[in-house]
C-alpha positions, 0 to 999 in steps of 0.5 A: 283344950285350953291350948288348942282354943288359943290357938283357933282364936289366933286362926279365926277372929271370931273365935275368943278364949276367954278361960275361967270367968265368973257367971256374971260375966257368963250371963252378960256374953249370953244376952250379948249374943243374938242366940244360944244354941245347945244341940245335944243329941237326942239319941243317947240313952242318958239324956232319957233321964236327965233335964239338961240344966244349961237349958233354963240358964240359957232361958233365963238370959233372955236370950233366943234357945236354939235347941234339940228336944231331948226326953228329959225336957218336959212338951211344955217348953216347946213353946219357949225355944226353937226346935232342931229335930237333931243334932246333923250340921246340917240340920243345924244351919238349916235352923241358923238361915232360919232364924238369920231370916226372922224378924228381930223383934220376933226372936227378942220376943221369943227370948223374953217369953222363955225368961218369963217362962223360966222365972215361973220355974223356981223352987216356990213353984216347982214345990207348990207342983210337988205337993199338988200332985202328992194331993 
């Protein structure tokens, strides 16, 4: 798609091709940016099985998450994101007017909580859970 990207950045300014870059550079675009959105759908049979991982590195930016709840993420999340109820366009610049609308350090507190939250889910953690629930 590389073509076709260059060519809607020529079209539309606010549209930048930025091809291959590191995830240092990745992370810095997230946490420049006033949200992240990942609007997957529910609906496919897939994603029952499946934590969709760009979900933490979205939390761990510290960036607000605009997402749908997929099957695979567990209810505990909920508290650290913002819920589209799918993935209709609509649906989804219903939630963009939403937020716009927020209080800032409203949606900054919100993007701070969801790192805080995501740090809380490393691998020391998780496994104390694992062997905690094998007890």
């Amino acid at each position: 798609m590389k073509k076709r990207l260059k060519k809607i950045s020529l079209l539309n300014n606010k549209v930048r091709y930025k091809g291959f870059v590191s995830n240092k550079v990745i992370l810095n675009i997230q946490r420049e940016a006033d949200f992240l959105i990942n609007a997957r759908s529910p609906d496919e049979e897939y994603v029952k099985y499946s934590f969709p991982s760009k979900t933490l590195e979205y939390m761990l930016s510290g960036t607000p998450l605009i997402t749908t709840m997929l099957p695979g993420i567990p209810e505990e999340y909920k508290d650290y994101v913002l819920i589209l109820e799918n993935n209709n366009p609509l649906v989804i610049c219903e939630m963009l007017e939403n937020v716009i609308r927020m209080d800032k350090e409203e949606i900054e507190q919100l993007g701070l909580k969801a790192l805080d939250f995501a740090k809380s889910r490393n691998y020391i953690n998780q496994g104390q859970k694992i062997i905690d629930f094998l007890s």
